[in-house]
C-alpha positions as CSV (number, residue, x, y, z in Angstrom):
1,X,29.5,-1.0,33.3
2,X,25.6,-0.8,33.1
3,X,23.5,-3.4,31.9
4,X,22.5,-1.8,28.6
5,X,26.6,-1.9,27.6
6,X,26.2,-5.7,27.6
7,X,23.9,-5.0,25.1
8,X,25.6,-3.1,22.8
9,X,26.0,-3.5,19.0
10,X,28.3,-1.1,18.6
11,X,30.5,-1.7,15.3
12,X,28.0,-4.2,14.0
13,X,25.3,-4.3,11.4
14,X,21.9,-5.5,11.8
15,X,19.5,-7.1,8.7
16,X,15.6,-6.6,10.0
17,X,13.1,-8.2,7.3
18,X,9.5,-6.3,7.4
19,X,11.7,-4.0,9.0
20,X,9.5,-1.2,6.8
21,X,6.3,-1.3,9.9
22,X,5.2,-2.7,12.8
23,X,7.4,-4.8,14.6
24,X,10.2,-4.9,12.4
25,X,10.4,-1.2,12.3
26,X,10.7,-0.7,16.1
27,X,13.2,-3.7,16.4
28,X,15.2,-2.0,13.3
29,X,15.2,1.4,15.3
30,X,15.8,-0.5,18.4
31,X,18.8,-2.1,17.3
32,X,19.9,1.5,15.9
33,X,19.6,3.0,19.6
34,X,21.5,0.3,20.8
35,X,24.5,0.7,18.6
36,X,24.3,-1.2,15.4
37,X,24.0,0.6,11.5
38,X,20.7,-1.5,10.3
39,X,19.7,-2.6,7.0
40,X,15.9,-2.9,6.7
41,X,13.8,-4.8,3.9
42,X,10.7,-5.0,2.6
43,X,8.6,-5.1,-0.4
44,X,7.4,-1.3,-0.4
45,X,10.2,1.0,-0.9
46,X,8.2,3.9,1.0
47,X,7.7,2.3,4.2
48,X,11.4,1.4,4.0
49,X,12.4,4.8,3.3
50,X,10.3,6.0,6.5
51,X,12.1,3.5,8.7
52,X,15.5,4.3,7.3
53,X,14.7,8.3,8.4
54,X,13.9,6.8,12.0
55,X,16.9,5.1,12.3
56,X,19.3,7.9,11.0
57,X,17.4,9.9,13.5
58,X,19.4,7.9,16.0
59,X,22.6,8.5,14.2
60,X,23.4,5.4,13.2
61,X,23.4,4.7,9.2
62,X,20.6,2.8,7.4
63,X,20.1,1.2,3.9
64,X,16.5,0.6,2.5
65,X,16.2,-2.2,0.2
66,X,13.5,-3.8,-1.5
67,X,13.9,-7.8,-1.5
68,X,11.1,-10.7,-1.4
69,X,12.6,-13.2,1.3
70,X,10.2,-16.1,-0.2
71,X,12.5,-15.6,-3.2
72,X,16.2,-17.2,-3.0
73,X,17.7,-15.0,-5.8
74,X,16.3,-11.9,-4.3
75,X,17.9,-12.8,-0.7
76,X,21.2,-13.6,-2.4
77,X,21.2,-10.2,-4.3
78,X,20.3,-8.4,-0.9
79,X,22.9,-9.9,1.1
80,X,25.2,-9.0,-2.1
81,X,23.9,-5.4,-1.9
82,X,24.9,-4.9,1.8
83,X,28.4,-6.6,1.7
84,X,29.5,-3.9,-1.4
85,X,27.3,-1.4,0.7
């Protein structure tokens, strides 16, 4: 076993806010590479649908949704979202 199998996230899923640019876009595709189907968010929809491409590049599936984390009822319809995604 290598030391990038003890980090694998195989069979999980991954929720990476800002995930759209910048940081959050490399740790979204990042976490794709390693295994996981990731779930980014963001406020712009275009940026989000630029990440998703990157990580279904990788193979791994991605959903793009749009969600202000300041706001508690747009985090609790997000998580809704993935769970019935």
């Amino acid at each position: 076993m290598g030391v990038l199998d003890q980090f694998s996230l195989a069979g999980r899923t991954a929720l990476v806010t800002g995930g759209g640019t910048g940081i959050g876009k490399a740790l979204a595709v990042g976490f794709a590479e390693a295994g996981a189907d990731v779930v980014v968010c963001g406020r712009t929809q275009a940026t989000l649908d630029d990440a998703a491409a990157a990580i279904e590049a990788t193979g791994r599936r991605a959903l793009a949704l749009t969600a202000d984390v300041t706001k508690a009822d747009e985090v609790n319809r997000l998580i809704d979202r993935i769970v019935s995604a």
